[in-house]
C-alpha positions in Angstrom: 132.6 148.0 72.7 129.0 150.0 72.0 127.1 151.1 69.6 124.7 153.7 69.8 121.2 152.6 68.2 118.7 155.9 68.0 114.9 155.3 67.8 111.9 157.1 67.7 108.9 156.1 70.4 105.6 157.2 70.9 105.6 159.9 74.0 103.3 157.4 75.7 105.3 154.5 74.8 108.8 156.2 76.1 106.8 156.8 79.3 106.2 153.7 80.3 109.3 152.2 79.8 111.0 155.3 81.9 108.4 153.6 84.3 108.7 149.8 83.7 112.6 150.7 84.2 112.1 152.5 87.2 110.1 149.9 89.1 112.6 146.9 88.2 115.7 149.6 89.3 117.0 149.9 85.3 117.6 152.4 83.4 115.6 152.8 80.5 118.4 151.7 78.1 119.2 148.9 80.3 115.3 147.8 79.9 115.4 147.9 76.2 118.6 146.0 76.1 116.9 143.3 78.1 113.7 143.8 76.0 115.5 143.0 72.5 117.8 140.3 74.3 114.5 138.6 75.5 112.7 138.5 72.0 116.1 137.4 69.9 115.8 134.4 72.4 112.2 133.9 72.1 112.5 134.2 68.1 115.4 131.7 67.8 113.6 129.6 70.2 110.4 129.3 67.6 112.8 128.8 64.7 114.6 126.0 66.9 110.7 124.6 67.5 109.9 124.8 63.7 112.6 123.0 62.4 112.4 120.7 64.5 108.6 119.7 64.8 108.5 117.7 61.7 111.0 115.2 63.3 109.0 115.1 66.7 105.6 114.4 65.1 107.1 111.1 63.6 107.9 110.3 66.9 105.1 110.5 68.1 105.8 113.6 70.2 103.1 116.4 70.0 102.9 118.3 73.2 104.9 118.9 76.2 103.5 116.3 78.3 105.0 113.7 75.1 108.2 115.4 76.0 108.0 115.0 79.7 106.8 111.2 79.7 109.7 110.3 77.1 112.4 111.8 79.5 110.9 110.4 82.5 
């Protein structure tokens, strides 16, 4: 089932998602699905990072290349 969400965009703004849309063969609803989809990821990706950094700095893990050599 769907909901309808209504927003308000800037006239420029609306444009170039119609455009962004177009070029990747999406409608522009499609796009801005995708668009919130992609930053509830990205922001429950950071809060994964932060909780977790604490334990990873006191094992001695502080960049990816820590992460890379410990699962090699």
């Amino acid at each position: 089932m769907r909901d309808t969400l209504t927003i308000s965009l800037p006239a420029k703004l609306r444009r170039t998602i119609a455009r962004s849309a177009k070029k990747k063969h999406m409608t522009a609803s499609e796009f801005i699905r995708d668009s919130v989809q992609r930053r509830l990821w990205e922001d429950a990706f950071d809060e994964t990072a932060r909780a977790v950094a604490p334990r990873a700095r006191e094992m001695g893990i502080y960049s990816d290349e820590d992460v890379f050599k410990n699962i090699s």
